[in-house]
C-alpha positions in Angstrom: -13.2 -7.9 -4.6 -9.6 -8.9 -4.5 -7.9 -11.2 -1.4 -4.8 -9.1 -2.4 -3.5 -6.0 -4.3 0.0 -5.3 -5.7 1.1 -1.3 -6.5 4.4 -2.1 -7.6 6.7 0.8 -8.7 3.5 2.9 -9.8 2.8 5.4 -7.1 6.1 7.9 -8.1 3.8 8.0 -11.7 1.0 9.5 -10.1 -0.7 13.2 -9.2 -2.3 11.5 -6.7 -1.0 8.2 -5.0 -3.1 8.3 -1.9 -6.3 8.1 -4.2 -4.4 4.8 -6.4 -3.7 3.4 -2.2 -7.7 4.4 -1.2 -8.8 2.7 -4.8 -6.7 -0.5 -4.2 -8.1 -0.1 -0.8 -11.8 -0.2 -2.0 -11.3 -3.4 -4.1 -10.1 -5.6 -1.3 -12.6 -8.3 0.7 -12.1 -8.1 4.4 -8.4 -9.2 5.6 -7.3 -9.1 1.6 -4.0 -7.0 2.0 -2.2 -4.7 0.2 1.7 -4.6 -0.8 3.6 -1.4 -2.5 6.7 -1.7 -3.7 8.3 2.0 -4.5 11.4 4.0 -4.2 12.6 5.8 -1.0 12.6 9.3 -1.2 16.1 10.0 -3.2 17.0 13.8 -5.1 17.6 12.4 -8.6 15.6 15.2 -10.3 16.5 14.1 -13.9 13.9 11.1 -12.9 11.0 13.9 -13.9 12.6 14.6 -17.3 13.9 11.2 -18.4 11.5 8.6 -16.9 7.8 10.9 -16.1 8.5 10.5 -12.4 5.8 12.7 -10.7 7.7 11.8 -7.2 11.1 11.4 -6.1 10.3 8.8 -4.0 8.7 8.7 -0.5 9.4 8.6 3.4 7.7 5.6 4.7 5.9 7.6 6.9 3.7 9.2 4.1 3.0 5.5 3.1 2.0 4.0 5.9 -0.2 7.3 6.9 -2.1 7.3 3.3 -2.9 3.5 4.4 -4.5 4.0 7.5 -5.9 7.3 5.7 -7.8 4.4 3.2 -8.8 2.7 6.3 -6.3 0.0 6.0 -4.6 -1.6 9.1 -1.5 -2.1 10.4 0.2 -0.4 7.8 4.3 -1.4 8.2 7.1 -0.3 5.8 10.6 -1.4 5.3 13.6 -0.4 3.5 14.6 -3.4 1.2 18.1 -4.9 1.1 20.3 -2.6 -1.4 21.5 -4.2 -4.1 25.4 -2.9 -4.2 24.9 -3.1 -8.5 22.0 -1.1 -8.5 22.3 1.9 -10.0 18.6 3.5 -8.6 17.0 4.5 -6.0 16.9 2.3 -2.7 13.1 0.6 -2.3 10.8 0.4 0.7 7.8 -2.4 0.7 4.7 -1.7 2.5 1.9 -3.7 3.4 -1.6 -3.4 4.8 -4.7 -5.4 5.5 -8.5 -4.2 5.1 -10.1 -5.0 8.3 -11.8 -8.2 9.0 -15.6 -8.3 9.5 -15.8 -9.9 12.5 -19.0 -12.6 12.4 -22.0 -11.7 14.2 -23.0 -14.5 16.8 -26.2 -16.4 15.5 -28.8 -16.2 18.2 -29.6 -19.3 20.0 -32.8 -20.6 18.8 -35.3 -23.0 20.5 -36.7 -26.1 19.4 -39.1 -26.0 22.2 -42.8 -25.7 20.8 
């Protein structure tokens, strides 16, 4: 197990992102966390053509639902700062922890005979 996971600029590559968030997920000790680094959702089609884009981005609503869907929590998005020379799509980071275990109290014992 992992105390953190990076998916960065893969999900828009893949039939099923959700399953790549619930697999990264699954591989992460309690409180290891997960960051995503993608595009926003943008309508440059040629993306599919010229680069194998499967996506055209996402809403940072789908993100932060497929985390808690891989029982991650407190899922937060943001839009990162644009870069005014870029010439792609704007970028969103996510991130999300996998929930703590919380310890079990000992019981007291005696060392009364």
């Amino acid at each position: 197990t992992f105390d953190a996971a990076i998916l960065s600029l893969v999900l828009h590559h893949l039939a099923d992102p959700a399953a790549a968030i619930r697999e990264a997920a699954r591989t992460l000790q309690p409180g290891g966390r997960l960051l995503i680094i993608d595009m926003l959702k943008h309508d440059r089609r040629q993306y599919t053509q010229e680069m194998g884009h499967v996506w055209l981005g996402f809403q940072p609503q789908q993100i932060t639902q497929w985390c808690a869907d891989a029982g991650l929590t407190d899922p937060n998005c943001r839009e990162l700062p644009t870069d005014p020379n870029s010439r792609g799509p704007d970028l969103f980071a996510a991130v999300a922890s996998k929930k703590s275990r919380k310890r079990r109290a000992k019981p007291a014992t005696s060392n009364r005979r």
